[in-house]
Backbone atoms as SQL, in Angstrom:
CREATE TABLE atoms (id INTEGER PRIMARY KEY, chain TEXT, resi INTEGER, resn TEXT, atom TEXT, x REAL, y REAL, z REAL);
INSERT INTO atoms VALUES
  (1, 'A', 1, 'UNK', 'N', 49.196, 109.975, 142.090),
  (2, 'A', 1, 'UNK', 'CA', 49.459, 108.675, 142.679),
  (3, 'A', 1, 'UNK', 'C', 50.942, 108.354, 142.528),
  (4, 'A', 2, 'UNK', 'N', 51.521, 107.990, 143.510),
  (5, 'A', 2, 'UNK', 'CA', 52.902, 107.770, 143.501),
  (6, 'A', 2, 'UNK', 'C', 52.840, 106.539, 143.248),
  (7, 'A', 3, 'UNK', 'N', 54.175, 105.630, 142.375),
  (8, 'A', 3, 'UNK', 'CA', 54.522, 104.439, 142.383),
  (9, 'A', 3, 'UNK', 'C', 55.706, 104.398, 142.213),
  (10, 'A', 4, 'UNK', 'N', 55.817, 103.126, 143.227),
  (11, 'A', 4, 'UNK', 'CA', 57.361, 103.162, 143.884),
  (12, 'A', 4, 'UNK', 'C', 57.838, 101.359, 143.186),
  (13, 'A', 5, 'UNK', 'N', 58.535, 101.295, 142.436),
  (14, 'A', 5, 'UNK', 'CA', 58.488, 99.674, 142.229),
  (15, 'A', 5, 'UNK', 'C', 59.936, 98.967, 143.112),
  (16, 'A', 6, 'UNK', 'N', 59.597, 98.417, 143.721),
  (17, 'A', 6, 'UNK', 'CA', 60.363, 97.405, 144.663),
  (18, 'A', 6, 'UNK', 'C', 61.325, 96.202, 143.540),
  (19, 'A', 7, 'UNK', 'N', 62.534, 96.912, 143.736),
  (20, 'A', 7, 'UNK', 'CA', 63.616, 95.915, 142.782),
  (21, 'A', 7, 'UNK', 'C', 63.688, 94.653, 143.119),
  (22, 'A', 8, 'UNK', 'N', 64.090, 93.702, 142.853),
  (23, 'A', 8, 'UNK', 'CA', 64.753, 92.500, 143.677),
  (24, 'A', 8, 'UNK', 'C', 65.655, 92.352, 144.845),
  (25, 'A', 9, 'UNK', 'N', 65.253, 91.824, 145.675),
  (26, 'A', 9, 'UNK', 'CA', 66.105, 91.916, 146.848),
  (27, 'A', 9, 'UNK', 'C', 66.724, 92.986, 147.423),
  (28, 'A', 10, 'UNK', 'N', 65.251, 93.903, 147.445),
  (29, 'A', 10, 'UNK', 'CA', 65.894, 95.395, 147.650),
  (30, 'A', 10, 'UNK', 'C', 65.372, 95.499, 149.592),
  (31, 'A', 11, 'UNK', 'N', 65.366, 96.345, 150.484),
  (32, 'A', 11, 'UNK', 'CA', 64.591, 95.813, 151.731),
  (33, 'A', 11, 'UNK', 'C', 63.684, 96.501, 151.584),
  (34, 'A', 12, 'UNK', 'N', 62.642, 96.468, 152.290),
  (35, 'A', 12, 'UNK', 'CA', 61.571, 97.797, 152.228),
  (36, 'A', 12, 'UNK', 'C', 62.125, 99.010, 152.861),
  (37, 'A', 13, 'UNK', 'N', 62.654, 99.069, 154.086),
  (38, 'A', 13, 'UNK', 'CA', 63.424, 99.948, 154.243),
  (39, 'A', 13, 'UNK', 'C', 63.995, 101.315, 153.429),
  (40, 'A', 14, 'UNK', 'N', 64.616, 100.585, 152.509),
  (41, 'A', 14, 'UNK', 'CA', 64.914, 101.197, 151.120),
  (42, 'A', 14, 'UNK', 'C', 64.140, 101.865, 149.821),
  (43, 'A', 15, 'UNK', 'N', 63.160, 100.917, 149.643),
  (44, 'A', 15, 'UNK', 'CA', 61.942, 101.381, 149.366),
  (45, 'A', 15, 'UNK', 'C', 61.483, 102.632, 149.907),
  (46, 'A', 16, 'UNK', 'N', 60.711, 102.199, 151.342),
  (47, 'A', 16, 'UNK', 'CA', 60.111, 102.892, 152.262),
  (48, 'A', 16, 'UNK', 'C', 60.589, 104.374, 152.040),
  (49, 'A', 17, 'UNK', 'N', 62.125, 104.506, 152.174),
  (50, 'A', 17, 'UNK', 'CA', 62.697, 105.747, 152.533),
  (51, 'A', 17, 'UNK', 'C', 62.539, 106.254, 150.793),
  (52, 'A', 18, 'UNK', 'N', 62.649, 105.905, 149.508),
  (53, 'A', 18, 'UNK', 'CA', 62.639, 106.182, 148.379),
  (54, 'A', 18, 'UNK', 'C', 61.194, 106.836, 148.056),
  (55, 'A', 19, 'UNK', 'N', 60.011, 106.075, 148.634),
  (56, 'A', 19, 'UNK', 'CA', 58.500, 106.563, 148.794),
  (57, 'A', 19, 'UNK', 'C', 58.006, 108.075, 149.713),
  (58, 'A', 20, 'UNK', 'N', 59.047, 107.740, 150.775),
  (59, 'A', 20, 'UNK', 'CA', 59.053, 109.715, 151.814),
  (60, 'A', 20, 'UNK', 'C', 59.511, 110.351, 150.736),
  (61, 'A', 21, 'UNK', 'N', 60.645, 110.045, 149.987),
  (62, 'A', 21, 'UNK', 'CA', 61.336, 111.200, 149.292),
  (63, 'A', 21, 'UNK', 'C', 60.612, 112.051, 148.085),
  (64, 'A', 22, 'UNK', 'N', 59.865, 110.580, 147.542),
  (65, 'A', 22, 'UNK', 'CA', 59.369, 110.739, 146.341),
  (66, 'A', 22, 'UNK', 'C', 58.464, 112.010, 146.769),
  (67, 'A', 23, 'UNK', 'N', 57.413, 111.472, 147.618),
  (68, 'A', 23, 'UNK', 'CA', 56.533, 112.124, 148.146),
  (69, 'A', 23, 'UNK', 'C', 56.743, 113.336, 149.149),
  (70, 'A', 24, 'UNK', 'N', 57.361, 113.878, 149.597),
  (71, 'A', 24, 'UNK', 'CA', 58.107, 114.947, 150.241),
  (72, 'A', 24, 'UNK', 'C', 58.406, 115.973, 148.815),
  (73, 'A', 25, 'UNK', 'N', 58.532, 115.656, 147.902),
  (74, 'A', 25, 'UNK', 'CA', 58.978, 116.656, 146.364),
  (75, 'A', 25, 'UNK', 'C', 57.827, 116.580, 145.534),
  (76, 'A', 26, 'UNK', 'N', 56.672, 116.000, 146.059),
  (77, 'A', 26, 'UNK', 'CA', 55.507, 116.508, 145.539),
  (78, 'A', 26, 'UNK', 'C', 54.716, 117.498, 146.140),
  (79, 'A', 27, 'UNK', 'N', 55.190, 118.257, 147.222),
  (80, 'A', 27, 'UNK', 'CA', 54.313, 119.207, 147.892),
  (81, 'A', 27, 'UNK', 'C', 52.999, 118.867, 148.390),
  (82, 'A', 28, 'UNK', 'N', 52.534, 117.700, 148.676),
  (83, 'A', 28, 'UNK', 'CA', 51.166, 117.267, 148.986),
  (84, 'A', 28, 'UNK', 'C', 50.932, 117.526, 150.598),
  (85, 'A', 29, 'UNK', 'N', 52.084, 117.460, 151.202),
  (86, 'A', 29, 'UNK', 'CA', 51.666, 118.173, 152.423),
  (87, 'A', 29, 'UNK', 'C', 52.040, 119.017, 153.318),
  (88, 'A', 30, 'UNK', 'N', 52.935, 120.332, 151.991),
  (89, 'A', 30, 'UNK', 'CA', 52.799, 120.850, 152.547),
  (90, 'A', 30, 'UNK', 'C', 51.197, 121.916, 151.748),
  (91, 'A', 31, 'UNK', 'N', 51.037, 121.405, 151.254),
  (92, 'A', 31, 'UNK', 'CA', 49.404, 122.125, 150.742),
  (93, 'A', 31, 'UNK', 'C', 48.451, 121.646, 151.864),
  (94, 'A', 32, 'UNK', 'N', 48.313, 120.624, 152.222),
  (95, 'A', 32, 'UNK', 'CA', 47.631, 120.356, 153.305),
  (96, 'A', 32, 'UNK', 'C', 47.685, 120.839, 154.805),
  (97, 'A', 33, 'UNK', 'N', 48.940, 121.109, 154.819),
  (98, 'A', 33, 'UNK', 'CA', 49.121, 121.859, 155.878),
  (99, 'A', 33, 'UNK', 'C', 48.410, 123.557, 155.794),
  (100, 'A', 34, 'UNK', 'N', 48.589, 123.983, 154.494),
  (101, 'A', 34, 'UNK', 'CA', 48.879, 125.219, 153.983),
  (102, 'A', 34, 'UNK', 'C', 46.906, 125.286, 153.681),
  (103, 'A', 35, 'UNK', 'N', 46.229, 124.395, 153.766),
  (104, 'A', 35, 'UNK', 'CA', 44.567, 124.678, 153.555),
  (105, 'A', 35, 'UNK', 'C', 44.145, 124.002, 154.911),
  (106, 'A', 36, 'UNK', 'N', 45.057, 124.216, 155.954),
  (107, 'A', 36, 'UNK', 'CA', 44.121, 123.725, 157.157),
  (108, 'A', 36, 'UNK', 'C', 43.208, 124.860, 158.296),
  (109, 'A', 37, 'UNK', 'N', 43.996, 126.240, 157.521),
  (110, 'A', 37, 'UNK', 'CA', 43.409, 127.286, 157.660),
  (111, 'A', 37, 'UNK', 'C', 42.868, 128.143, 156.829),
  (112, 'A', 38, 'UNK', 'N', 42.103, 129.338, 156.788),
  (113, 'A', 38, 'UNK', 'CA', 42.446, 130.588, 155.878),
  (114, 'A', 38, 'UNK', 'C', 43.347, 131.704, 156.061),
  (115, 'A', 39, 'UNK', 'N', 43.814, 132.136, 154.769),
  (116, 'A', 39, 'UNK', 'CA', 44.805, 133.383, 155.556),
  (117, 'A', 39, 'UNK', 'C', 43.923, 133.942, 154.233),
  (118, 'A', 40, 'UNK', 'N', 43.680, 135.613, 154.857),
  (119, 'A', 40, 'UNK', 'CA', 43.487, 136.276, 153.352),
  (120, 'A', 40, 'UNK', 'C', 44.867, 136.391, 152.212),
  (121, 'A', 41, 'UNK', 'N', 44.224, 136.669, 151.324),
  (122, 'A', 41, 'UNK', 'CA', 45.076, 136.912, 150.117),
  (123, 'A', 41, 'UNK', 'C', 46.201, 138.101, 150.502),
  (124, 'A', 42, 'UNK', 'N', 45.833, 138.919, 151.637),
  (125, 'A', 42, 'UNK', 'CA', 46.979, 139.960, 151.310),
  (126, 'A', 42, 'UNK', 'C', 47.625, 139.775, 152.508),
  (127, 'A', 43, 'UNK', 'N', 47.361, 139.126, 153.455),
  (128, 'A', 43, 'UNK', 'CA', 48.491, 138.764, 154.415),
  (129, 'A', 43, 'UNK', 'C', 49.388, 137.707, 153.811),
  (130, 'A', 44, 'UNK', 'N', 48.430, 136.662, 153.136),
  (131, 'A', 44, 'UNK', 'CA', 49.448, 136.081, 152.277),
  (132, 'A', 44, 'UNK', 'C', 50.439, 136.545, 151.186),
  (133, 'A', 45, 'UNK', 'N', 50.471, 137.905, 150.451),
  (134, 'A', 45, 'UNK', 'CA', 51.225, 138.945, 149.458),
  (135, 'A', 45, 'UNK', 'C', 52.008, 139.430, 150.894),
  (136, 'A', 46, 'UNK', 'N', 51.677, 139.479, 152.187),
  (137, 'A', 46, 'UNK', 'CA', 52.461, 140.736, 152.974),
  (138, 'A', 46, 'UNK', 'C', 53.917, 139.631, 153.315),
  (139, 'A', 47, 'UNK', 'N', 53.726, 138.454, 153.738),
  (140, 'A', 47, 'UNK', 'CA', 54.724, 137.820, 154.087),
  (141, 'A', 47, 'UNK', 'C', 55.199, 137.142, 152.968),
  (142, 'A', 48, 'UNK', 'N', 54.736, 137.095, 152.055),
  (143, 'A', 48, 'UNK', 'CA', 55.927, 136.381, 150.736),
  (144, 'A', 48, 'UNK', 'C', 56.753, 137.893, 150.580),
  (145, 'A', 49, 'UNK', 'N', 56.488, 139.047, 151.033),
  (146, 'A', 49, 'UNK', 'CA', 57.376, 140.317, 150.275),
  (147, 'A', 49, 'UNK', 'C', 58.111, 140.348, 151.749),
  (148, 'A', 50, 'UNK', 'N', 57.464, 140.010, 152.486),
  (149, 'A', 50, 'UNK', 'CA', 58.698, 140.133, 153.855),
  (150, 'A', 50, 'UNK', 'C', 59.540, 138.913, 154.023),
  (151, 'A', 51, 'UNK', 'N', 58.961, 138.179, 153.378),
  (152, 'A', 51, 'UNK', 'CA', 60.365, 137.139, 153.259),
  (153, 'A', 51, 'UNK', 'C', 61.380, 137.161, 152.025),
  (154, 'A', 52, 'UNK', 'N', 60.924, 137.486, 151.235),
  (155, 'A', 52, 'UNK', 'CA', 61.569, 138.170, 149.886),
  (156, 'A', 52, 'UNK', 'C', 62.374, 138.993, 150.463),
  (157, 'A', 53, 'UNK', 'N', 62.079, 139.816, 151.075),
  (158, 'A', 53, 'UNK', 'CA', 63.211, 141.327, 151.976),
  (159, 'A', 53, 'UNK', 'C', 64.530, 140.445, 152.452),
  (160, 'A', 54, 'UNK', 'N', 63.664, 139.497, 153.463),
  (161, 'A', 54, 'UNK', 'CA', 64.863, 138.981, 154.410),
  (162, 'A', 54, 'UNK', 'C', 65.859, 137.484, 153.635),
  (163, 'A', 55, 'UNK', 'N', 65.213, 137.399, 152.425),
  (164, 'A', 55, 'UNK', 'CA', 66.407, 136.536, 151.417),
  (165, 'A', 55, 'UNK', 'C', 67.032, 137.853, 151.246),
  (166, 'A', 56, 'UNK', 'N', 66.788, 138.304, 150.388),
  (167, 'A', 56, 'UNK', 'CA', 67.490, 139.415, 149.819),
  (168, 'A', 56, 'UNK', 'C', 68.596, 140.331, 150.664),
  (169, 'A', 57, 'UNK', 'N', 68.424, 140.606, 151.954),
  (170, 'A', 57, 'UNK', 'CA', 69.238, 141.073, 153.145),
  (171, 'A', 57, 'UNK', 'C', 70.803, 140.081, 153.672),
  (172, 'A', 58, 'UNK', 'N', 69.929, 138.843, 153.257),
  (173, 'A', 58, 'UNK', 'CA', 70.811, 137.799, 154.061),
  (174, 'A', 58, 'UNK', 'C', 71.459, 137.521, 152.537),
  (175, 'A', 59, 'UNK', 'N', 71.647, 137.264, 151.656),
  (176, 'A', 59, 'UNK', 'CA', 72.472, 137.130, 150.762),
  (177, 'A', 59, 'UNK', 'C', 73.119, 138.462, 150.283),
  (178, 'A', 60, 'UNK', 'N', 72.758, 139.593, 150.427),
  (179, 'A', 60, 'UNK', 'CA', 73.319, 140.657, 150.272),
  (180, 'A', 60, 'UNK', 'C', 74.801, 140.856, 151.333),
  (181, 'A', 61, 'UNK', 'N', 74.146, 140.323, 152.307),
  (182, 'A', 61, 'UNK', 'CA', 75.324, 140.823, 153.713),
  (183, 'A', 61, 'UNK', 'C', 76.464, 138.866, 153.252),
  (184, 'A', 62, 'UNK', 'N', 75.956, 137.958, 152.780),
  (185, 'A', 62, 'UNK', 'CA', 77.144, 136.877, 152.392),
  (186, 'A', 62, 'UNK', 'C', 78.033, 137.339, 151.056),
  (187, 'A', 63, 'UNK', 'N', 77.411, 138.352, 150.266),
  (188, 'A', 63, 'UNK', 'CA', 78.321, 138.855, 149.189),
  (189, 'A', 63, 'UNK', 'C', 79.419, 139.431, 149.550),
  (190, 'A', 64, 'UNK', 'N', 79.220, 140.631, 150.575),
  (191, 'A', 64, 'UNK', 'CA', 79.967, 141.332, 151.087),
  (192, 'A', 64, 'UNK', 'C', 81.295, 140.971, 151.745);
């Protein structure tokens, strides 16, 4: 449960945007996004190691 406490004479606005943030760095949706399907377990291992490759490529070639 998020809680956001509203200062004095603060706008909601301000608030508002402090409550996305909060909640945007709790990962809640992107898990929801992430259980709106199934993927098996090893397509899910195949693309965390193929994206692992392509960090690893692309910071290799900014060292250089």
């Amino acid at each position: 449960m998020i809680i956001i406490n509203v200062k004095d004479n603060e706008s909601v606005d301000k608030a508002l945007k402090r409550f996305k943030k909060k909640f945007e760095r709790t990962g809640v949706l992107k898990q929801l996004r992430a259980r709106t399907f199934f993927q098996k377990p090893s397509v899910t291992k195949r693309k965390q190691r193929e994206r692992a490759v392509y960090k690893q490529q692309l910071f290799a070639t900014d060292n250089y």
